[in-house]
C-alpha positions as CSV (number, residue, x, y, z in Angstrom):
1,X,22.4,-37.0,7.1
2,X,24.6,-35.1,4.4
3,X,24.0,-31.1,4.5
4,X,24.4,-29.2,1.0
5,X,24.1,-25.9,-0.4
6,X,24.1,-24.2,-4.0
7,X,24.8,-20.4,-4.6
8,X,23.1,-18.8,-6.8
9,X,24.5,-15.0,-7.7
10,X,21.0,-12.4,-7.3
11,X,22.2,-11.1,-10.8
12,X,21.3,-14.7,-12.2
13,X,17.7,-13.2,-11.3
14,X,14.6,-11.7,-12.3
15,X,11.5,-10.5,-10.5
16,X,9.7,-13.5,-10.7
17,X,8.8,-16.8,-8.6
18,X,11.0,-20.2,-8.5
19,X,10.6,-23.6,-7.3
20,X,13.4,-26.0,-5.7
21,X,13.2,-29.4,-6.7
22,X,15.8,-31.4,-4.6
23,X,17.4,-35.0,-6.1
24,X,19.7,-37.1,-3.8
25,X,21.7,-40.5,-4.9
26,X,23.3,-43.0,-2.6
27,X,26.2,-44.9,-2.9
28,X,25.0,-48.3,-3.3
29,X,25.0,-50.8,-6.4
30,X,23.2,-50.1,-8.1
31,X,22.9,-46.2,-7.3
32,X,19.5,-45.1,-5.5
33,X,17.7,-41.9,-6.7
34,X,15.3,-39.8,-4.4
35,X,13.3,-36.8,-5.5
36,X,10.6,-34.7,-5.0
37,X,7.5,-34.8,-6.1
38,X,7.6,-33.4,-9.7
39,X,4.0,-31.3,-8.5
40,X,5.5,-30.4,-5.3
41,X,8.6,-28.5,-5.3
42,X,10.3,-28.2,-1.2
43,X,10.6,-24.7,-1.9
44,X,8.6,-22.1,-3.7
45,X,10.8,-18.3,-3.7
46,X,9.5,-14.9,-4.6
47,X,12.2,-13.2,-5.8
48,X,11.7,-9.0,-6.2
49,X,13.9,-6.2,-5.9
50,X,11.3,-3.7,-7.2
51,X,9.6,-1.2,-5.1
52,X,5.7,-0.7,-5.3
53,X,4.6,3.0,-6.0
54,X,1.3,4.6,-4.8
55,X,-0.1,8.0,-5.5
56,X,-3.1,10.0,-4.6
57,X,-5.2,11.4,-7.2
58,X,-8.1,12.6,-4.6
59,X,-8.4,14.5,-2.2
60,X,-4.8,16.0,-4.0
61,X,-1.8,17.4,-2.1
62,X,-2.5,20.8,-0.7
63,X,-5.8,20.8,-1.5
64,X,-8.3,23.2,0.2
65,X,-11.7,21.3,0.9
66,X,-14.2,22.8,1.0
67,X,-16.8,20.6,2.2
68,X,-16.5,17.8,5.1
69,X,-18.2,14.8,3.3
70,X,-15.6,13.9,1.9
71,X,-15.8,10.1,1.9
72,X,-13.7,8.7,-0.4
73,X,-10.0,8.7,-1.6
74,X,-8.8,7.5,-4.3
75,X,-5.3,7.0,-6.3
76,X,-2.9,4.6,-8.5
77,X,-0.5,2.1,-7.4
78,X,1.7,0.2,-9.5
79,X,4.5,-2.7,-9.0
80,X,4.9,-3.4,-12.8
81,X,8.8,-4.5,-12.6
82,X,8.1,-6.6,-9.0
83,X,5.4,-9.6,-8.8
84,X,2.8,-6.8,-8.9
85,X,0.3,-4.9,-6.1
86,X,-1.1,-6.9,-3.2
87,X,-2.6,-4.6,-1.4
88,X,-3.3,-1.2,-0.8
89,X,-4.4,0.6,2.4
90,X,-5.3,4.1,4.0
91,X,-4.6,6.3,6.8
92,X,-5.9,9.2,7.6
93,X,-4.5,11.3,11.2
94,X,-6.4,14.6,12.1
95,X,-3.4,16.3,13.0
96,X,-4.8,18.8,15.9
97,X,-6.2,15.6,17.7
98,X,-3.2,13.4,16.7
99,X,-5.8,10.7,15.9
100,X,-6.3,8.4,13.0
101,X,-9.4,7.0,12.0
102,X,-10.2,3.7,12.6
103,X,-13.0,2.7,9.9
104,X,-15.8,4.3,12.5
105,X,-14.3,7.4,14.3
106,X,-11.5,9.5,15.0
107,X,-10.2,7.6,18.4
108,X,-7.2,5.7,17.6
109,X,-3.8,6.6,19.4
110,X,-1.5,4.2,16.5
111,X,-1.5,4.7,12.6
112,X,-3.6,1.9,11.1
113,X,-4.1,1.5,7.1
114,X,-7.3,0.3,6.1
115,X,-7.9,-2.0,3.6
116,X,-8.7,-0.1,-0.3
117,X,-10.3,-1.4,-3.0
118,X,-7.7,-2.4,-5.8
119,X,-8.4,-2.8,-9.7
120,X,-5.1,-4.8,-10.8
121,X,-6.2,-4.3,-14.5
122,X,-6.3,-0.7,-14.1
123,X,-3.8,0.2,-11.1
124,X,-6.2,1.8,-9.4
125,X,-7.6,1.9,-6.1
126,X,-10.1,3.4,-4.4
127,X,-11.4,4.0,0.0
128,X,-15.0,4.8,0.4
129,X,-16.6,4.9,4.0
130,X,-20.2,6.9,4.7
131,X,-18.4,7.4,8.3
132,X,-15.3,9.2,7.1
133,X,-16.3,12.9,8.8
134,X,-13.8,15.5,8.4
135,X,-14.4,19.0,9.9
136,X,-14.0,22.7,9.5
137,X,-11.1,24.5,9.9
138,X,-8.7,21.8,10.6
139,X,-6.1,19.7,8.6
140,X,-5.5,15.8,7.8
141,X,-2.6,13.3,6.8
142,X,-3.4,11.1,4.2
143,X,-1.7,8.2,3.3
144,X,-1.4,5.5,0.9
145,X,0.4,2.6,0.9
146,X,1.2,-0.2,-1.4
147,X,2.6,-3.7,-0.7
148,X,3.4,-6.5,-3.2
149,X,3.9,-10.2,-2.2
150,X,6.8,-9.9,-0.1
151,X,5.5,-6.8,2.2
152,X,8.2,-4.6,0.2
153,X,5.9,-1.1,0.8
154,X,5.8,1.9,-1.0
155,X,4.2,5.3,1.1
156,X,2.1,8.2,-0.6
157,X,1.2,11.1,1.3
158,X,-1.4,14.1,0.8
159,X,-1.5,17.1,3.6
160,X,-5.6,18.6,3.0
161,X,-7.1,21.5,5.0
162,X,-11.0,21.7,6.0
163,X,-12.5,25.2,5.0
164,X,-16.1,25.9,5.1
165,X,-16.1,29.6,6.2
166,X,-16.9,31.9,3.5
167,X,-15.1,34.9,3.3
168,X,-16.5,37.9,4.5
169,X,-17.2,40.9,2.6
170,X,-18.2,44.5,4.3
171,X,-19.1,48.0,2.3
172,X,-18.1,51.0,4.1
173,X,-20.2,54.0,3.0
174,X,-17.0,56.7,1.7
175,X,-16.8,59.7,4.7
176,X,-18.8,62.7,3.2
């Protein structure tokens, strides 16, 4: 058994994927050569230094709702310079309660991202879900998060506020 090892410098390296093909000769007369499988490299490497980036577009940071159907978020996320977008997900905490939603309600204790719809071809993605409730008078965390190939992650967050109370408005007849 005869260990080896080639270094490689990272700057010899661009975002991309490589294969490893390995070749070994004997000693003997005449000389021996084993490969690899041309088809079937021993080792396939993603190589990316990039960072993904994610944005909301909707419900937008700060934003004053002022309905509580809102059931669907949507945003971009890009990873142009890495080996691109692999998913995206969303996570949404109703910060009074401390809870995130799950998919179907507002009971869980730990921050889960659900899975969003991504268009590659047009960076964008989109969470829709008829069960997504919010409610008056209180406020959310949103969050989006993209990953690429190599779980390198990428965070977007959007802080909303529930209002469905119209403002009041009283006429005082003037003192005679």
């Amino acid at each position: 058994l005869y260990k080896w090892w080639y270094s490689i410098e990272a700057a010899d390296f661009a975002n991309d994927t490589y294969k490893i093909w390995v070749r070994a000769y004997d000693k003997a007369t005449p000389i021996n050569i084993e490969t690899t499988n041309s088809d079937q490299p021993i080792k396939t490497i993603l190589y990316d230094i990039s960072i993904p980036s994610a944005a909301l577009a909707s419900p937008t940071p700060g934003e004053e709702i002022k309905i509580n159907n809102l059931n669907e978020i949507n945003g971009t996320a890009d990873d142009s310079s890495g080996l691109g977008v692999a998913e995206v997900g969303i996570s949404i905490l109703d910060k009074s309660a401390n809870k995130y939603f799950n998919s179907s309600d507002w009971t869980s204790n730990a921050e889960t991202y659900l899975k969003a719809d991504y268009d590659s071809s047009k960076k964008t993605f989109i969470y829709k879900n008829d069960k997504l409730a919010f409610q008056n008078n209180k406020s959310y965390t949103i969050k989006a998060k993209s990953s690429d190939g190599i779980n390198t992650s990428a965070v977007s967050k959007s802080e909303i506020s529930i209002d469905q109370t119209a403002p009041v408005i009283t006429f005082e007849k003037p003192a005679s």
